[in-house]
C-alpha positions in Angstrom: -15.2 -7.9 1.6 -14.8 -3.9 2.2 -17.4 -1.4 0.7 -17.3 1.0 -2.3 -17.0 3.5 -0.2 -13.7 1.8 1.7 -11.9 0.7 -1.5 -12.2 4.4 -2.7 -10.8 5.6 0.5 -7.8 3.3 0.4 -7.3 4.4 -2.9 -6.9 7.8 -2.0 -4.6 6.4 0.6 -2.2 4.8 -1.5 -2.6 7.3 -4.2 -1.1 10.3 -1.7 1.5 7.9 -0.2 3.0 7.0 -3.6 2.9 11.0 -4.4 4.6 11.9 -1.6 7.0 9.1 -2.6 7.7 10.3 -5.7 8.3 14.2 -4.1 11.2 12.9 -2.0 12.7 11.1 -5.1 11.3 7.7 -4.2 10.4 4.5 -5.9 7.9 2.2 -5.0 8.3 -1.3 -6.3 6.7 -3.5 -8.3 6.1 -5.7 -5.1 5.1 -2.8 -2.8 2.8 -1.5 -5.4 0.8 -5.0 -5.8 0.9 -5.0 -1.7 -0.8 -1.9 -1.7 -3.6 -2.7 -4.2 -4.0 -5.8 -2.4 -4.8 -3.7 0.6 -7.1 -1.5 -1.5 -8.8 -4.3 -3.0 -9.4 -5.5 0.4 -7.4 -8.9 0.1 -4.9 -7.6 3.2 -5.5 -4.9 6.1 -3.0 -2.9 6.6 -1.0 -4.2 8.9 -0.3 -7.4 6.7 1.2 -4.5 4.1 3.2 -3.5 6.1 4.4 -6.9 7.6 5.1 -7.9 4.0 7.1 -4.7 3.1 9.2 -5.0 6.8 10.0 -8.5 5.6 11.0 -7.7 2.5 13.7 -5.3 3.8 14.3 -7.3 6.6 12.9 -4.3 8.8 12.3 -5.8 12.2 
């Protein structure tokens, strides 16, 4: 269970990575996107997002 307080701040988190995302022309999936607010929902930490996401593109 993660605080107010954290949930907000991933939220901001994911919120300016998805931006930035969009600047360089980017999309972020439909899977991505419910790996993310599993992380800012506190259901993952963030290193199972981004162990899911590797696997997904086969990113070793």
């Amino acid at each position: 269970m993660i605080t107010d307080a954290e949930r907000a701040r991933r939220r901001e988190e994911v919120d300016a990575a998805r931006h930035s995302a969009g600047l360089k022309g980017l999309r972020v999936t439909e899977a991505t996107a419910a790996d993310q607010d599993a992380y800012v929902d506190g259901e993952i930490d963030l290193d199972e997002a981004g162990r899911r996401v590797r696997a997904r593109y086969g990113i070793v």
